[in-house]
Backbone as a ProteinNet text record, in pm:
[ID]
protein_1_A
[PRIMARY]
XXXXXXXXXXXXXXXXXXXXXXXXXXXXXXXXXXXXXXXXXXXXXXXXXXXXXXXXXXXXXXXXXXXXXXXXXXXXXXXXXXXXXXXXXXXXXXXXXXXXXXXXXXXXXXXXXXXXXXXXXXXXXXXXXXXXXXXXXXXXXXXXXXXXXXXXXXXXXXXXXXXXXXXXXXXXXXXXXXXXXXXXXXXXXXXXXXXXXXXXXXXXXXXXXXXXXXXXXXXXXXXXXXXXXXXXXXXXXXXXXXXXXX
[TERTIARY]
84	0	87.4	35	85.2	33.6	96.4	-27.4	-23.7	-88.7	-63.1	-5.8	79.8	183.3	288.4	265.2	404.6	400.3	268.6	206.3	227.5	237	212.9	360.7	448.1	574	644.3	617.8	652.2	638.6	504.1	438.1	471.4	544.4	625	777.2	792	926.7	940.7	829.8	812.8	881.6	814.9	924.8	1021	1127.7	1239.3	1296.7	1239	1271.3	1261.5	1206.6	1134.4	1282.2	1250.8	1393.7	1528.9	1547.8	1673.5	1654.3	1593.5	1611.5	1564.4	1540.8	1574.6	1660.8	1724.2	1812.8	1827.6	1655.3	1644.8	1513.5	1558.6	1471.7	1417.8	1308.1	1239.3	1246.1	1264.7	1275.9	1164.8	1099.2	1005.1	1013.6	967.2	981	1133.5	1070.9	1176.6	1298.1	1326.9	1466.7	1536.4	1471.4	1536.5	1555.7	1503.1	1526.6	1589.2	1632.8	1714.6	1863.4	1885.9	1992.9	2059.7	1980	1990.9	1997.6	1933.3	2002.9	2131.2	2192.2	2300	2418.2	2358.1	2482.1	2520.3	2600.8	2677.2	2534	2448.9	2312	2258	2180.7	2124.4	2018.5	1948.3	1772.2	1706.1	1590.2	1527.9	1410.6	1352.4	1196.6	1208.7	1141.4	1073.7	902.3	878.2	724.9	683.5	683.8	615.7	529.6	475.4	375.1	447.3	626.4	640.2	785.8	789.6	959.9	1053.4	965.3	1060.3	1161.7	1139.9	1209.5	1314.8	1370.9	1453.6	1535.3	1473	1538.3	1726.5	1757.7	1880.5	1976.1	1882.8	1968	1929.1	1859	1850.5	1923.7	2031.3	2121.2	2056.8	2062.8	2050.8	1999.2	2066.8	1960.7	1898.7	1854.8	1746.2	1636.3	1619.7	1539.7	1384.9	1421.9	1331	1329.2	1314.2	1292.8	1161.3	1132.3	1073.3	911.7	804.5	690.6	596.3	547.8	452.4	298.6	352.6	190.1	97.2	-44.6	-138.3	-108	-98.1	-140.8	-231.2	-320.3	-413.3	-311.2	-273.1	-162.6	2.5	40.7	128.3	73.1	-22.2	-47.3	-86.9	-92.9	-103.1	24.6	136.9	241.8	357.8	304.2	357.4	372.9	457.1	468.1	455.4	426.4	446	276.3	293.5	170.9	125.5	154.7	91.7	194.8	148.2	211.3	317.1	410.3	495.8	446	579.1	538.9	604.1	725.6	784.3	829.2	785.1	804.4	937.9	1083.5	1145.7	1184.1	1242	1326.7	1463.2	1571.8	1727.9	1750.3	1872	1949.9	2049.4	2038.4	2103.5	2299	2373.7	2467.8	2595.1	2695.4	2746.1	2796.1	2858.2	2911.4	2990.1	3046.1	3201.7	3264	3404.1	3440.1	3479.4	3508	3477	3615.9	3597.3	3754.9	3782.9	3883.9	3886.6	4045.1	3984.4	4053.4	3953.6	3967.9	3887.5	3839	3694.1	3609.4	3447.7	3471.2	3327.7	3218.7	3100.9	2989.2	2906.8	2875.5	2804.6	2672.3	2607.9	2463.1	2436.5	2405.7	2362.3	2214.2	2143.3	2031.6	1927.6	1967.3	1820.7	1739	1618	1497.2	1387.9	1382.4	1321.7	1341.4	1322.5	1318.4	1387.4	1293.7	1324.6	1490.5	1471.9	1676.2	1731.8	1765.6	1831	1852.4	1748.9	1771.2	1813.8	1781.6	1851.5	2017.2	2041.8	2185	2255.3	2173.4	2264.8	2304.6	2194.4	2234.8	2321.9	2365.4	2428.3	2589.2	2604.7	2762.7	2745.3	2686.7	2673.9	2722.9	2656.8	2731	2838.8	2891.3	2968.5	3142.8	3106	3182	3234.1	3109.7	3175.5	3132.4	3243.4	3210.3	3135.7	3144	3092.3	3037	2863.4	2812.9	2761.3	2857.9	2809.9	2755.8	2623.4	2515.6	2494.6	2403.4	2397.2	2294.9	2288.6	2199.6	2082.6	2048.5	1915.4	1869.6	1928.7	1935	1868.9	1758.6	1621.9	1703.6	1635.4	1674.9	1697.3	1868.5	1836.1	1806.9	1710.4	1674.3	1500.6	1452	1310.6	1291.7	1170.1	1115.2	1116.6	1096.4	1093.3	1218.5	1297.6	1420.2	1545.5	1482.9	1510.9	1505.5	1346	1295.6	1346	1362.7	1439.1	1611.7	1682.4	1834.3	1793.6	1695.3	1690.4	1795.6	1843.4	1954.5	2085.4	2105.9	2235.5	2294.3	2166.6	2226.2	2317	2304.1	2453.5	2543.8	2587.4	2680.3	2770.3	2679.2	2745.3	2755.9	2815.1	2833.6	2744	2732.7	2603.9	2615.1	2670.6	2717.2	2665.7	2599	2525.4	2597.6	2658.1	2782.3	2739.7	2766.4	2797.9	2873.2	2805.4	2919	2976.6	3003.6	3048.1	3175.2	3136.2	3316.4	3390.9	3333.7	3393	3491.7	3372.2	3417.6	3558.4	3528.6	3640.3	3795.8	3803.5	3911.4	3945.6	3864.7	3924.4	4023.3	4127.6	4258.5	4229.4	4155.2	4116	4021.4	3978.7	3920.5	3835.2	3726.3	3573.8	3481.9	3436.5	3385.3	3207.9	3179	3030.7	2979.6	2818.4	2727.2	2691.7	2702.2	2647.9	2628.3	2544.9	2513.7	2655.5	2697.8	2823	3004.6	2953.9	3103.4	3189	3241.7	3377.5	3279.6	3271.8	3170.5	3266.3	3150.7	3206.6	3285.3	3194.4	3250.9	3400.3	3454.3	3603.1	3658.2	3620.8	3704.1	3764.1	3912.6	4029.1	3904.1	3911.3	3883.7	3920.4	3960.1	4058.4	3997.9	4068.9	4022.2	3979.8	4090.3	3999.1	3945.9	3884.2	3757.3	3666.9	3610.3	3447.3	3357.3	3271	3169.2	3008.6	2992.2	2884.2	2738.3	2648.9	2529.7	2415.8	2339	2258.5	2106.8	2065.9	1893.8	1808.7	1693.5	1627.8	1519.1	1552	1502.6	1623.2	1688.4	1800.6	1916.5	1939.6	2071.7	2182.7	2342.7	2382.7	2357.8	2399.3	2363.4	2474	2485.7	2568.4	2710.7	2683.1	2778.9	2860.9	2787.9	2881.2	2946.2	2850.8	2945.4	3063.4	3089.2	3206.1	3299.8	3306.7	3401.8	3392.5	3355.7	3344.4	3509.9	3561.8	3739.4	3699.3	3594.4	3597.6	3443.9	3446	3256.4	3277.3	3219.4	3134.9	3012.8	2974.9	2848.3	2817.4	2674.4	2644.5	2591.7	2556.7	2544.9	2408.6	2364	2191.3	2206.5	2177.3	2203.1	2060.6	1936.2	1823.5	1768	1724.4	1743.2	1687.9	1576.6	1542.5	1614.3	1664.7	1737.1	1615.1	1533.5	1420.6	1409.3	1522.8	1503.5	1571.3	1556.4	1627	1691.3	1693.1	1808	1738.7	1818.1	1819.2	1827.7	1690.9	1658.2	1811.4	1828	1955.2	2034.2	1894.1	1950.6	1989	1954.2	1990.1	2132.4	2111	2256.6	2398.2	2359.3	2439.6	2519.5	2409.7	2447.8	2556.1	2534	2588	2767.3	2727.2	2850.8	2968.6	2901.8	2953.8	3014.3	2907.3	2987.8	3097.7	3123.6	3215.3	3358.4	3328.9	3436.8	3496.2	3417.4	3487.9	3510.3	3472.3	3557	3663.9	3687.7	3833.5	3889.7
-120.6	0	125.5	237.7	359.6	489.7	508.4	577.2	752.9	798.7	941.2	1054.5	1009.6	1099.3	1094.5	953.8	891.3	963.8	954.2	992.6	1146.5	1255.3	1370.2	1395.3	1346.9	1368.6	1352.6	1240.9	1172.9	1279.6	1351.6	1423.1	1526.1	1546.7	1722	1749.1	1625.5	1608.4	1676.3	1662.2	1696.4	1831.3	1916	2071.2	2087.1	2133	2140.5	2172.1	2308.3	2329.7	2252.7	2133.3	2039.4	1928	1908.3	1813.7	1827.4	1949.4	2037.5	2020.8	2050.6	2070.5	1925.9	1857.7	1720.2	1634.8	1699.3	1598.4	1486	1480.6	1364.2	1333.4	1236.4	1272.4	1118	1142.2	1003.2	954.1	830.5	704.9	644.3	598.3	522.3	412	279.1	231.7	90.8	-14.8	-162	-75.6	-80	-129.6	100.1	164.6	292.5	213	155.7	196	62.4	-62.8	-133.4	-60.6	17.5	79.1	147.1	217.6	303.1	213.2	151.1	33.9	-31.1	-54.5	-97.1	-24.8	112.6	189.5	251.3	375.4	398.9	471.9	537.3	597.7	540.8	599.1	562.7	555.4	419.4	434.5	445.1	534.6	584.8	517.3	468.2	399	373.4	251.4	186.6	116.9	155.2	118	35.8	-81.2	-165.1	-280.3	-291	-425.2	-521.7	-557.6	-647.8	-695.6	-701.9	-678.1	-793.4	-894.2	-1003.2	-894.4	-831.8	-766.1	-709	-681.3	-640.6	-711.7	-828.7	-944.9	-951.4	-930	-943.4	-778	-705.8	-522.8	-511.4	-542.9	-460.6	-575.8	-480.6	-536.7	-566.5	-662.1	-685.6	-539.7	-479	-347.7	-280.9	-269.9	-251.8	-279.5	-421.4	-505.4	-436.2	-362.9	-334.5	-152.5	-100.8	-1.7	-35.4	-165.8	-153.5	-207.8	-127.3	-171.8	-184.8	-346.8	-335.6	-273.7	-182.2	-123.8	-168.1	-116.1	-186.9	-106.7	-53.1	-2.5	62	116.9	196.9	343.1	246	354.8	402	364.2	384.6	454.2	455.7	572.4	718.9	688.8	839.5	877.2	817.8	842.5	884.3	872.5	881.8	1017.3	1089.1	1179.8	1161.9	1070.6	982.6	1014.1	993.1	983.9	812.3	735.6	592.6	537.4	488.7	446.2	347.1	357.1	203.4	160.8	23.9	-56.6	-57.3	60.7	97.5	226.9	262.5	455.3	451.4	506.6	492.9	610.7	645.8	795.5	773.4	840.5	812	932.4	931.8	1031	1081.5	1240.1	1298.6	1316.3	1241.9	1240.4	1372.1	1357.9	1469.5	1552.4	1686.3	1755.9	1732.5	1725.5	1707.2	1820.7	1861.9	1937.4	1911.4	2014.3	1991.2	1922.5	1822.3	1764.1	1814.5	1875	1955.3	1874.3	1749.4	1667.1	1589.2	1548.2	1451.4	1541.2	1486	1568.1	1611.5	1730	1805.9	1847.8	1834.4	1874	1974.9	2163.5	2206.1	2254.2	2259.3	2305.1	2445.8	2545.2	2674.2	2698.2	2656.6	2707.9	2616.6	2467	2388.4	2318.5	2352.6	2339.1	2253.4	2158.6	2077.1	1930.3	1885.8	1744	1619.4	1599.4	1501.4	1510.4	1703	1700	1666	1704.7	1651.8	1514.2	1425.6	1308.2	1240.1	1249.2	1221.3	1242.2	1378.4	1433.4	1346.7	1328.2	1251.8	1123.7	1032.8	910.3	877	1009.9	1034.8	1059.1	1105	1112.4	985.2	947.5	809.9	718.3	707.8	624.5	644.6	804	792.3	851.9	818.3	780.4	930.3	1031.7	1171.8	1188.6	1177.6	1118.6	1242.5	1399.6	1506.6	1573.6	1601.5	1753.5	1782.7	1973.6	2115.4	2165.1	2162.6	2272.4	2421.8	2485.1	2657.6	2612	2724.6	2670.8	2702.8	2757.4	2783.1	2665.3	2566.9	2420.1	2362.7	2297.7	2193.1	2111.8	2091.9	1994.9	1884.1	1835.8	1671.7	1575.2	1634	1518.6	1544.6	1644.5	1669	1517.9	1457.8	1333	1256.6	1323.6	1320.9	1312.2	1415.1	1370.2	1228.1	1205.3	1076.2	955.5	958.8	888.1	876	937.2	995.7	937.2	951.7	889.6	771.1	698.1	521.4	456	559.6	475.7	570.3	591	657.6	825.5	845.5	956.9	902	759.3	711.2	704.8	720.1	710.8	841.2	961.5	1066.7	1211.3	1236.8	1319.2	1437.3	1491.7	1613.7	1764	1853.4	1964.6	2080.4	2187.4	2305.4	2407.6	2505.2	2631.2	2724.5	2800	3033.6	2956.3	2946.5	2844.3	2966.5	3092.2	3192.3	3204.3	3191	3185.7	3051	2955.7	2868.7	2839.1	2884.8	2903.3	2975	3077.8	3155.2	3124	3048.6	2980.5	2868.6	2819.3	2646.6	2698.5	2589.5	2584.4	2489.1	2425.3	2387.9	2446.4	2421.5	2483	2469	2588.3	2568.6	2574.2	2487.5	2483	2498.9	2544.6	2582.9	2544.5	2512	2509.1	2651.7	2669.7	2845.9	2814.3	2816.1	2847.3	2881.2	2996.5	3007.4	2915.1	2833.4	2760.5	2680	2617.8	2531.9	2412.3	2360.1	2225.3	2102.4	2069.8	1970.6	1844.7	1806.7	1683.2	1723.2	1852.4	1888.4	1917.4	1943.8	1986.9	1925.2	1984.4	1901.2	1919.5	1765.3	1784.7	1726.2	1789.2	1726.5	1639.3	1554.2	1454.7	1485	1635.8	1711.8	1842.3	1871.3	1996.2	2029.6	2150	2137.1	2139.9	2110.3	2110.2	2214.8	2334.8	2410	2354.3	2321.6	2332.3	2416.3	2469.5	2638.8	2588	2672.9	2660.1	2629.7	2539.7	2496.8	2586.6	2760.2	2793.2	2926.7	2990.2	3103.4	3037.6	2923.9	2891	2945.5	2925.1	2950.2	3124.4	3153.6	3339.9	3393.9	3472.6	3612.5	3626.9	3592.4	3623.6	3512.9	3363.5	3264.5	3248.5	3294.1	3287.5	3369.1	3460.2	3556.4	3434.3	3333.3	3273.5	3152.4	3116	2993	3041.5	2950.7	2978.8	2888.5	2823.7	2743.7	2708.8	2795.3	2736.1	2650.9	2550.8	2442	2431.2	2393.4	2373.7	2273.5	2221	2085.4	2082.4	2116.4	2168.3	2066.2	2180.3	2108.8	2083.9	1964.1	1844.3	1871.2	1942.1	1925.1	2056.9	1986.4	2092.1	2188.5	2256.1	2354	2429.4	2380.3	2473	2530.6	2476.9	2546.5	2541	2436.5	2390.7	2525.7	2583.1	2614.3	2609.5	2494.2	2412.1	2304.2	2225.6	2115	2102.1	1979.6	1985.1	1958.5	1981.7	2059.5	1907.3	1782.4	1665.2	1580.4	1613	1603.7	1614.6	1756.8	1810.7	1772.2	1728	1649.3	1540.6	1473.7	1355.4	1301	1414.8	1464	1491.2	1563.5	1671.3	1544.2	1473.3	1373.8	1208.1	1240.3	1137.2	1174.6	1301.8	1370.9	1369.7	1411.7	1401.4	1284.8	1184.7	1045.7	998.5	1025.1	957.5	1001.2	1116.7	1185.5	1191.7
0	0	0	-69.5	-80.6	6.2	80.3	196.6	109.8	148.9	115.6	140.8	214.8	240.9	161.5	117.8	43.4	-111.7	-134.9	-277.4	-310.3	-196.7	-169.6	-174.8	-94.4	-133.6	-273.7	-317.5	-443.4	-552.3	-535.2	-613.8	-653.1	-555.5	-519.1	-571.5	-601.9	-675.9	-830.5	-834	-998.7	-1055.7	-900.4	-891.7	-881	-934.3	-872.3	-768.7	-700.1	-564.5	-469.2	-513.4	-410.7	-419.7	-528.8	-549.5	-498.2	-504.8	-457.4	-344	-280.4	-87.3	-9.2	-111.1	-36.7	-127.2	-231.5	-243.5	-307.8	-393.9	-432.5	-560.9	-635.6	-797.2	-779.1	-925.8	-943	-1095.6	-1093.5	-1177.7	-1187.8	-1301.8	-1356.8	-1401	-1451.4	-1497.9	-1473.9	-1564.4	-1476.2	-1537.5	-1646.5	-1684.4	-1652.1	-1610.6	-1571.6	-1434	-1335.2	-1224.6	-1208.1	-1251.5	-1252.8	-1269.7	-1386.6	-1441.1	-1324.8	-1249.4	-1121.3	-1047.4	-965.2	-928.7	-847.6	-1002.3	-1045.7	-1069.2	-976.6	-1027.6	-834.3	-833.4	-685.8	-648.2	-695.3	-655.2	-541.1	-413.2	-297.8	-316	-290.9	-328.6	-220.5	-235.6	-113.4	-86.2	-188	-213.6	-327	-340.9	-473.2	-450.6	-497.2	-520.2	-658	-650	-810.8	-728.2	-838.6	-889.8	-913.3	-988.5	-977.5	-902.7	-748.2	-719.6	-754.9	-850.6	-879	-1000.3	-1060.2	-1164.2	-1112.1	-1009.9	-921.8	-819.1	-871.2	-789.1	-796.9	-924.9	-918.8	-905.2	-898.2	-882.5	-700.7	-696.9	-546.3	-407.3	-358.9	-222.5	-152.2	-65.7	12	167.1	154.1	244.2	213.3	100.8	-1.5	2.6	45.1	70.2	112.6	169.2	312.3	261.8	140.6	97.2	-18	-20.7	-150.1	-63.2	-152	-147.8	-221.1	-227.5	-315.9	-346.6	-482.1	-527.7	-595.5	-597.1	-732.5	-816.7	-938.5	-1085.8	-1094.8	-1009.7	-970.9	-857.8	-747.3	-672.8	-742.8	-839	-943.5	-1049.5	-1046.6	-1187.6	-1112.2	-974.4	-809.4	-845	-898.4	-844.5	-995.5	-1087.2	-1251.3	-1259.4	-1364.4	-1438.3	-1569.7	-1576.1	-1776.8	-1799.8	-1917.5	-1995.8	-1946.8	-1959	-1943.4	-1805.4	-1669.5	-1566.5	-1602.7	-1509.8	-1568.7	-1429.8	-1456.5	-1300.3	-1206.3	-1197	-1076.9	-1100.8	-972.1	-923.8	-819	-794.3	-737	-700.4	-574.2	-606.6	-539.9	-560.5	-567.7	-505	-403.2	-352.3	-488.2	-522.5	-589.7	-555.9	-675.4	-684.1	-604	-519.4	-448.1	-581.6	-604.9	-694.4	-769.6	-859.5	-880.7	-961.8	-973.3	-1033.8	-1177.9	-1272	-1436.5	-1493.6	-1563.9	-1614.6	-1710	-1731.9	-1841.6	-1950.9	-2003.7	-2035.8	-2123.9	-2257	-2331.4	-2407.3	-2464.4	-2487.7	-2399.9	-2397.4	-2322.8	-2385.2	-2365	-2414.6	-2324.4	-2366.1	-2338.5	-2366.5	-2293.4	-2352.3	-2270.8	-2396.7	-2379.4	-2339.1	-2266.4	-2229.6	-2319.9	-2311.3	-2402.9	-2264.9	-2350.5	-2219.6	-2234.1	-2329.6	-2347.2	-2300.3	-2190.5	-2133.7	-2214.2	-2319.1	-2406.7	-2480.3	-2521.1	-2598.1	-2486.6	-2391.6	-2279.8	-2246.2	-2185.9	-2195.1	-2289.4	-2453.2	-2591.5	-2540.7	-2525.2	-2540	-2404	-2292.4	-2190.5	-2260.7	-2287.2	-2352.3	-2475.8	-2611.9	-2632.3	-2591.5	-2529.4	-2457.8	-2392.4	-2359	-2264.6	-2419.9	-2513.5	-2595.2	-2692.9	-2690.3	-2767.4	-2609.4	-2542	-2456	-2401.7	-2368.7	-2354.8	-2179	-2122.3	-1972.4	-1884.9	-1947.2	-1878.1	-1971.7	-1903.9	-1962.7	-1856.9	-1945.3	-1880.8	-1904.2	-1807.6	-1861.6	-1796.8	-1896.8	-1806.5	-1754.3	-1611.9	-1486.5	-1556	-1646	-1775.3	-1801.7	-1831.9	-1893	-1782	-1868.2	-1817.6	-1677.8	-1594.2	-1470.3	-1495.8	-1487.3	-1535.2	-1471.8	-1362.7	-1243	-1277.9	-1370.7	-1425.8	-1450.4	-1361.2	-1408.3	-1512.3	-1638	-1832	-1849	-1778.1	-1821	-1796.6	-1663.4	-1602.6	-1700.7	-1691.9	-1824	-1953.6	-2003	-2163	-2137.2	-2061	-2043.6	-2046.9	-2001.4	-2020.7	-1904.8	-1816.2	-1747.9	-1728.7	-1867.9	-1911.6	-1804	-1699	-1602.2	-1498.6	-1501.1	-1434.7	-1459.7	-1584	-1659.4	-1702.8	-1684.6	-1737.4	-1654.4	-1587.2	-1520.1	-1512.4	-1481.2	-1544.3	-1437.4	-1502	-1418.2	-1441.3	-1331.6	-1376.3	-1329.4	-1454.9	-1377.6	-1487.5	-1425	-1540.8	-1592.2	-1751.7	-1850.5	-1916.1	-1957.1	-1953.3	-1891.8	-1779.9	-1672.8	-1704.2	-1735.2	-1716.6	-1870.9	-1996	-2085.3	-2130.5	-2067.8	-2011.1	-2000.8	-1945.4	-1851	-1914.2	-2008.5	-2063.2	-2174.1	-2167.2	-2225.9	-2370.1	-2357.8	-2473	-2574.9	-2732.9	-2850.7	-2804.5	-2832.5	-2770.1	-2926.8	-2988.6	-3114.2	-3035.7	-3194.2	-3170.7	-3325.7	-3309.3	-3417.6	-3501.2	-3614.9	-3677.4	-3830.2	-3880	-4023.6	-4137.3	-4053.2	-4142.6	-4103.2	-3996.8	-3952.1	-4118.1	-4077.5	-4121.6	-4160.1	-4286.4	-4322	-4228.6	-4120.6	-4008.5	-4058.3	-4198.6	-4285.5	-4329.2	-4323.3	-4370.6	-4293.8	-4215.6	-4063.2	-3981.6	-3933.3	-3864.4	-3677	-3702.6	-3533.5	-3398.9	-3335.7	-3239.3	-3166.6	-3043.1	-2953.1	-2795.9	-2802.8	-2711.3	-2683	-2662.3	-2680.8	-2641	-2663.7	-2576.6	-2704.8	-2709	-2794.4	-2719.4	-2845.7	-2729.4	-2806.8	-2716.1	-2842.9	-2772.8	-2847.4	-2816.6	-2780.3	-2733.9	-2710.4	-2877.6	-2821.7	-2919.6	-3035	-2989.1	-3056.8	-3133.5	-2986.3	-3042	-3107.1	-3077.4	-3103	-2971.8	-2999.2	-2877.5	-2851.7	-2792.1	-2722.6	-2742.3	-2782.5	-2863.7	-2735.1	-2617.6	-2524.4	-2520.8	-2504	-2547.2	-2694.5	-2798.7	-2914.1	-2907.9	-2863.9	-2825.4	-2784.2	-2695.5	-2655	-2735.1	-2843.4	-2969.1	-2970.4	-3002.1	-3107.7	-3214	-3259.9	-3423.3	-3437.3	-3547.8	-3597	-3673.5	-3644.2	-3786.2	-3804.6	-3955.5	-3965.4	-3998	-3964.9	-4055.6	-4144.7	-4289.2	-4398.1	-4422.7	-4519	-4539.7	-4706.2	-4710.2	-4851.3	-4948.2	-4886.1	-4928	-5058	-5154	-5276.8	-5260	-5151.2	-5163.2	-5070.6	-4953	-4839.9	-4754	-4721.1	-4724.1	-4498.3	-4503.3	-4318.5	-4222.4	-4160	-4116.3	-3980.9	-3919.5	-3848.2	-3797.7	-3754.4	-3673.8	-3556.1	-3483.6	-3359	-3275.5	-3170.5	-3073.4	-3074.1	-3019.1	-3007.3	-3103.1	-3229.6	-3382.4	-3373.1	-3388.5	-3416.6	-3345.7	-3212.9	-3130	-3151.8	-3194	-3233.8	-3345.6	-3462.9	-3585.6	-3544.3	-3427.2	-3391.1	-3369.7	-3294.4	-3144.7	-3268.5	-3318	-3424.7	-3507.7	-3560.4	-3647	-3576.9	-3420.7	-3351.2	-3341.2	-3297.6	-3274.2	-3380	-3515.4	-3613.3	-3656.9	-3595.1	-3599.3	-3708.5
[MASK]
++++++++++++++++++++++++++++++++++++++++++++++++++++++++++++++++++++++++++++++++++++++++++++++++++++++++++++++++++++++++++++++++++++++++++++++++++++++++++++++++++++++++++++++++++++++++++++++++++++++++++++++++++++++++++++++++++++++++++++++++++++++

């Protein structure tokens, strides 16, 4: 059973301020909250219908965090469009500071749930161990966004700073997306770098382009020219592959 306090809390997560001052986000679904799990994350509660599915992720002191719900008190407790069969919530990861080694991925102020989670699971597979986002940039502990990584927020570091200052200060090429850059398909690109990518509707902001040192573009193949750009998590993907094929 799910009492209502439990439901009322759960519920409140959805806000961010809420999340923030306790510290702690929610997971949906078997194979997100297996992933979590299975990773250094502290689980606070789990609530499903089926805890054999968890039989092999959850420790032994775990045990005694989980309770079973009906599918009626799990859909009290969803942010999704259709309930899954486990609602969990996780103690939020301690800070860490920015490695400024490899390759980096920033995001300028994108606010849409879904690019985000795309773009986490992205670096998650093309092996980009940190993104920096501006504190503008969607919450990546936003429920949807949880959802949308599939897992992959264990995997990838995820940091919110004045990317401005920080920009600032990096010793490495800071490349950016622009209409008029360097055709990405010709372009020398190094192994390490930051990569910036811009909000889903301005593109990056006139103050961070000031600190770009190399535009590329990804050039539009289509006979009329008629698009004029590509969704943020698109373009990512594009970027992130160009790099690693070096």
């Amino acid at each position: 059973m799910v009492s209502k306090n439990t439901i009322k809390r759960i519920t409140s997560l959805g806000q961010k301020k809420y999340r923030q001052r306790e510290g702690v986000f929610v997971a949906e679904g078997i194979k997100v909250v297996n992933e979590l799990l299975l990773s250094s994350l502290e689980l606070v509660e789990l609530h499903t219908e089926d805890v054999s599915a968890f039989a092999k992720a959850l420790s032994p002191q775990d045990q005694s965090k989980v309770n079973e719900a009906t599918p009626a008190e799990l859909k009290k407790l969803t942010f999704l469009k259709t309930a899954q069969k486990a609602v969990a919530t996780f103690k939020m990861p301690e800070a860490i500071a920015i490695d400024r080694s490899g390759l980096t991925v920033v995001l300028d102020d994108v606010r849409d749930p879904g690019n985000l989670g795309t773009i986490i699971r992205l670096c998650d597979w093309f092996g980009i161990k940190q993104l920096v986002c501006s504190k503008a940039t969607v919450d990546c502990y936003n429920p949807k966004v949880v959802q949308a990584t599939m897992g992959s927020l264990t995997r990838v570091a995820i940091i919110y700073t004045d990317i401005d200052t920080y920009l600032a200060s990096e010793h490495r090429p800071v490349f950016g997306t622009f209409m008029d850059g360097e055709n990405i398909y010709a372009a020398s690109l190094p192994q390490e770098g930051v990569i910036v990518m811009g909000n889903e509707a301005n593109g990056i902001s006139t103050g961070i382009e000031q600190l770009v040192t190399k535009r590329v573009a990804i050039p539009r193949f289509g006979i009329t020219q008629a698009t004029e750009s590509l969704n943020v998590a698109t373009a990512t993907a594009i970027c992130l592959s160009e790099f690693k094929r070096g």
